[in-house]
C-alpha positions in Angstrom: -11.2 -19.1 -2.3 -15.0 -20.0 -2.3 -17.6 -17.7 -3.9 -19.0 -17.2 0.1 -15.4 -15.4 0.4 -15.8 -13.0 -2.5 -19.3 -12.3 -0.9 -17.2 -11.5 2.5 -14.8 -9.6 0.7 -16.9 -7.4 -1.7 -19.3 -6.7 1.7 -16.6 -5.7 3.0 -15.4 -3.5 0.4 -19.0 -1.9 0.5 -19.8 -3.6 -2.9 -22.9 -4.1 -4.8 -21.7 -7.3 -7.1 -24.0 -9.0 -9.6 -23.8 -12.9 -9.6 -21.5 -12.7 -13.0 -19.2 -10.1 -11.4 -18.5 -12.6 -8.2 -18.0 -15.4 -10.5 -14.9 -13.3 -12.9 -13.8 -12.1 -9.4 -13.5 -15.6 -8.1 -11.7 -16.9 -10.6 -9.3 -13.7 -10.5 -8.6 -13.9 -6.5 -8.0 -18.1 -7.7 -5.6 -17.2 -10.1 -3.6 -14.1 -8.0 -4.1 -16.8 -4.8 -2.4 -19.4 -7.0 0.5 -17.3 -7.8 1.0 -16.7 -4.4 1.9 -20.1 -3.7 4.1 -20.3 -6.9 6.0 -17.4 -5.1 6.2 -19.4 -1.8 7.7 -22.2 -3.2 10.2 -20.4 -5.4 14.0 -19.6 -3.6 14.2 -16.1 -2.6 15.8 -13.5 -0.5 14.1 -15.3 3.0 16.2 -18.6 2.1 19.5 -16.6 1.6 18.9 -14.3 4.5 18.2 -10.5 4.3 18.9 -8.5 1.9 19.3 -5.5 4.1 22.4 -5.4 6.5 23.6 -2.9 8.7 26.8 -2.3 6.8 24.9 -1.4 3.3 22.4 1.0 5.5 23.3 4.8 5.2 23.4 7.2 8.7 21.1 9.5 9.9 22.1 12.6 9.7 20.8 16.0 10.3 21.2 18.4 8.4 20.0 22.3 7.6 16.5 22.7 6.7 14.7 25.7 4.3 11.4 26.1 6.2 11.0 29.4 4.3 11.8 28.0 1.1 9.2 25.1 2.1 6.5 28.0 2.9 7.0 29.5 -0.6 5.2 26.6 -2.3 2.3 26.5 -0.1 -1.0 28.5 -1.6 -2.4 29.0 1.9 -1.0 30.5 4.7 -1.5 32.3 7.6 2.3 33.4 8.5 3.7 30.3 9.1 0.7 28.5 9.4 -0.8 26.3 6.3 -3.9 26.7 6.2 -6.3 22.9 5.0 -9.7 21.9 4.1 -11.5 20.7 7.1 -11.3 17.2 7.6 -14.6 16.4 9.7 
């Protein structure tokens, strides 16, 4: 990680950093980037295989559904409508 990085990132993020504030964040993304590769090298479920198998997954099924009950805990409505905020 290079402090041109943290620039990239923090742009990125929409950022305003001070020169003090990139230098504690560089060190922190070090450090987290460091673990990272502590993780990779450690043995771990991708060595033994998956951890997930068909057999332990459970079925879909379908089953019956309370739309009206559902309804009950929404504060606005129109019918069966829920009425939002505007997004744009």
């Amino acid at each position: 990680m290079s402090l041109e990085s943290v620039r990239r990132l923090a742009g990125l993020s929409r950022l305003n950093l001070t020169a003090s504030e990139e230098e504690r964040l560089l060190s922190e993304f070090s450090s987290i980037l460091e673990y990272f590769k502590v993780l990779d090298r450690s043995a771990g479920p991708a060595e033994d295989g998956p951890t997930v198998t068909p057999a332990n997954l459970r079925r879909d099924e379908v089953g019956p559904s309370d739309g009206d009950g559902v309804m009950k805990g929404v504060p606005r409505r129109k019918g069966r409508l829920v009425r939002a905020p505007r997004v744009f």
